[in-house]
N, C-alpha and C positions, 0 to 999 in steps of 0.2 A: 699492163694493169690487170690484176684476176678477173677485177669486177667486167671489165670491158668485155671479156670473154664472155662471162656470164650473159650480159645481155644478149650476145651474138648467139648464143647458146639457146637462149629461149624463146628468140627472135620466130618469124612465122618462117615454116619449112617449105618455101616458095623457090626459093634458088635468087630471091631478091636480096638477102642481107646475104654479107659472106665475112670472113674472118681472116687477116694474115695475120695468123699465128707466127711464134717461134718459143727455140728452146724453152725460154726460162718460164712464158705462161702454160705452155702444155707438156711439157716431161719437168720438168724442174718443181714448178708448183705442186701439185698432186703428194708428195713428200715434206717440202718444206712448210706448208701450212694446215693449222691443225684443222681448219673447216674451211672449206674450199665449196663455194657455191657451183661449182660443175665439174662432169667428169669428161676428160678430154675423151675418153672413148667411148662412151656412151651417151655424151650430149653433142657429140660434133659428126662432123662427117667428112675427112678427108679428102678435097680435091685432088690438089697436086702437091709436089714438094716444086719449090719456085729456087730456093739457092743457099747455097752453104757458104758461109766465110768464117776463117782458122781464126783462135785465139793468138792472143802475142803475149812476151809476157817483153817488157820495156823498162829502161831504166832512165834518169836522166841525164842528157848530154855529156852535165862532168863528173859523173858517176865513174869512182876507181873501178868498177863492174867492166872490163870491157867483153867480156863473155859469160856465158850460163857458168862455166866454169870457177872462172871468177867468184862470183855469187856464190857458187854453191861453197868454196875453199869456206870463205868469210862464214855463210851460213853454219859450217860443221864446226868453224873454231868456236865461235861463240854462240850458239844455239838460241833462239826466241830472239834474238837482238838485230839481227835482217830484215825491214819490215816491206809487204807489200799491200799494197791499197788495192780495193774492190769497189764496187757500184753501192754493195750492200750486203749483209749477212746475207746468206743464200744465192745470192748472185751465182752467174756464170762464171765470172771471174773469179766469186772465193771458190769454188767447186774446183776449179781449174786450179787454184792454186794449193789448195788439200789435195788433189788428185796429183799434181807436183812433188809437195813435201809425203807423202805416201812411197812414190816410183821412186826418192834421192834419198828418202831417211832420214830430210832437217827437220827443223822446226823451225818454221817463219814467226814473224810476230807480223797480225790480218790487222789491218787497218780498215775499217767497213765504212764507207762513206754514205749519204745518202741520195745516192745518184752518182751519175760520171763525172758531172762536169767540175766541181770541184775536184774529185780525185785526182783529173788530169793535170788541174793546175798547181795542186802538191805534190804531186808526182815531178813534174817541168820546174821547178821551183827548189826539189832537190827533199824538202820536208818525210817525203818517203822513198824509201829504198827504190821499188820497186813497182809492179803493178800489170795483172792480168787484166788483160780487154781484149776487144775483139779488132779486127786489123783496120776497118775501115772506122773505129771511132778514135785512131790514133794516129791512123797514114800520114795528114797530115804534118802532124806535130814531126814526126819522122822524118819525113822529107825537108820539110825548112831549118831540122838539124837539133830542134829541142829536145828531143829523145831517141835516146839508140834503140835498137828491137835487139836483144840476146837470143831468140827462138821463137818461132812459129808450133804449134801445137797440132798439123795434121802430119801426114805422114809424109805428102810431098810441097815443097818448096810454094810460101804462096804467090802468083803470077805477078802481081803489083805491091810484089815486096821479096823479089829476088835473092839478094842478101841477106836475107836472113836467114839461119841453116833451122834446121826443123830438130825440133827434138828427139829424132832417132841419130839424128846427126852430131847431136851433142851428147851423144851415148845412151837415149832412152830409148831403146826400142820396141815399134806399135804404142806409144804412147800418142793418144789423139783427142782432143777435146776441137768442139767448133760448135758455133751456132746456127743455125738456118731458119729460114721461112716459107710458108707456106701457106696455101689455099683452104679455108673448111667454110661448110655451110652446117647450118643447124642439124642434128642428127632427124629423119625421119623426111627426110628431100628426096623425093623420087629418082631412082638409080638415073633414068632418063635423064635427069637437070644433072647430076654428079658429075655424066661421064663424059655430057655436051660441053659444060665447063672445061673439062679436066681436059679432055681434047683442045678445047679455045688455049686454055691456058699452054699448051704444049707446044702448040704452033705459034704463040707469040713467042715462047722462048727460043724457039729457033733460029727468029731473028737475027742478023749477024750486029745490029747498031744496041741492042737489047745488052747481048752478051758481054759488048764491047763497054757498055756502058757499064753494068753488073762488073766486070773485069776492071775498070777502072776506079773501082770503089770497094775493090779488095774480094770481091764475093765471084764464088762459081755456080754457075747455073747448073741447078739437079735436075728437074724435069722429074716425070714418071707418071704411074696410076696412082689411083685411088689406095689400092691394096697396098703397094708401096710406101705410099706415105704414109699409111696406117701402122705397118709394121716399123717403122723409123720413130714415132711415138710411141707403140708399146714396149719396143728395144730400149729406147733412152731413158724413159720413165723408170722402168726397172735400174739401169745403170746409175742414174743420177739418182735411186734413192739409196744407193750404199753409199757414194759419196756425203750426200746433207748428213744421215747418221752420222761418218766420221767428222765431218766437221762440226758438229753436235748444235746445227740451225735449225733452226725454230721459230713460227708466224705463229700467234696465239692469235 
């Protein structure tokens, strides 16, 4: 939620309030909405990056779809007639999936939901085609057999979802979308509290029960500095604002 940020945003610069961020409220938003009460790199202060987990894009179990392939055939014969469900305009998922129809040259038809949990259930239900999400808000469904995965969106295979071949693999090459999360405190937090965190946070990820558990829920542990995770916001922010343009999203 933007507004959530906000608050953590203006919260007092004590190293007491702190914010786990990801993609869609701190590089995603800043693009998709036209007044955004904070700027992720002026009102924040990056701790650490905590973990990254790949996008999937899925289809439902008795889906003629049984490959990216597949899909795309159908998507090229009939053009806008393929559809695939998202969270919400601007989401991850539709980003991911304009960032999709961009790299193969279809044209989908975006189904925009307002949240997951519906999507998911028309998605498993058969209602839509298709559907980008992120790995662990679908594992599930995957595993007990209600939807197939056709491709993963990083560049290598993800750990708790082996089978599936990644999108370089199904012929997109360096094609990679993923979302992650991470650590910030209010912008103007004494480097001292920044770096005391970002270290704490470092050595919790080390953890081998930590990672195991992170792994078993579709996500990899990043880790890093301050710097780092700064630069991983100002990189995405730029990247994900070509894509909202091309998908032509908009928060008034």
């Amino acid at each position: 939620m933007a507004w959530g940020v906000d608050v953590a945003a203006k919260a007092a610069a004590d190293g007491y309030t702190l914010l786990l961020g990801q993609t869609s409220n701190l590089a995603i938003n800043p693009s998709l909405y036209a007044k955004l009460p904070y700027d992720p790199l002026k009102d924040l202060a990056p701790i650490a990056s905590i973990a990254t987990a790949p996008m999937v894009i899925v289809v439902p179990a008795a889906s003629p779809y049984k490959s990216l392939s597949d899909l795309l055939a159908a998507a090229k014969a009939a053009p806008d007639t393929v559809s695939f469900a998202s969270s919400g305009n601007g989401s991850l998922g539709h980003l991911t999936g304009q960032q999709f129809q961009t790299a193969a040259k279809v044209r989908l038809r975006h189904i925009p939901y307002k949240g997951a949990s519906q999507a998911l259930i028309d998605v498993i239900s058969g209602t839509v085609d298709s559907y980008f999400t992120s790995v662990p808000s679908v594992r599930q469904a995957i595993r007990n057999g209600r939807l197939r995965a056709l491709a993963v969106t990083t560049t290598s295979r993800a750990v708790d979802l082996p089978e599936a071949p990644t999108m370089a693999e199904a012929g997109f090459a360096n094609f990679e979308a993923s979302t992650w999360f991470g650590l910030l405190a209010p912008a103007g937090t004494p480097q001292t509290i920044v770096r005391t965190l970002s270290s704490a946070v470092n050595d919790v990820l080390k953890q081998p029960e930590l990672r195991a558990r992170l792994a078993s829920e579709g996500a990899t542990v990043t880790g890093g500095s301050p710097d780092q995770f700064t630069e991983t916001i100002r990189s995405d922010i730029t990247r994900w604002a070509e894509l909202v343009r091309a998908a032509g999203a908009r928060i008034e």
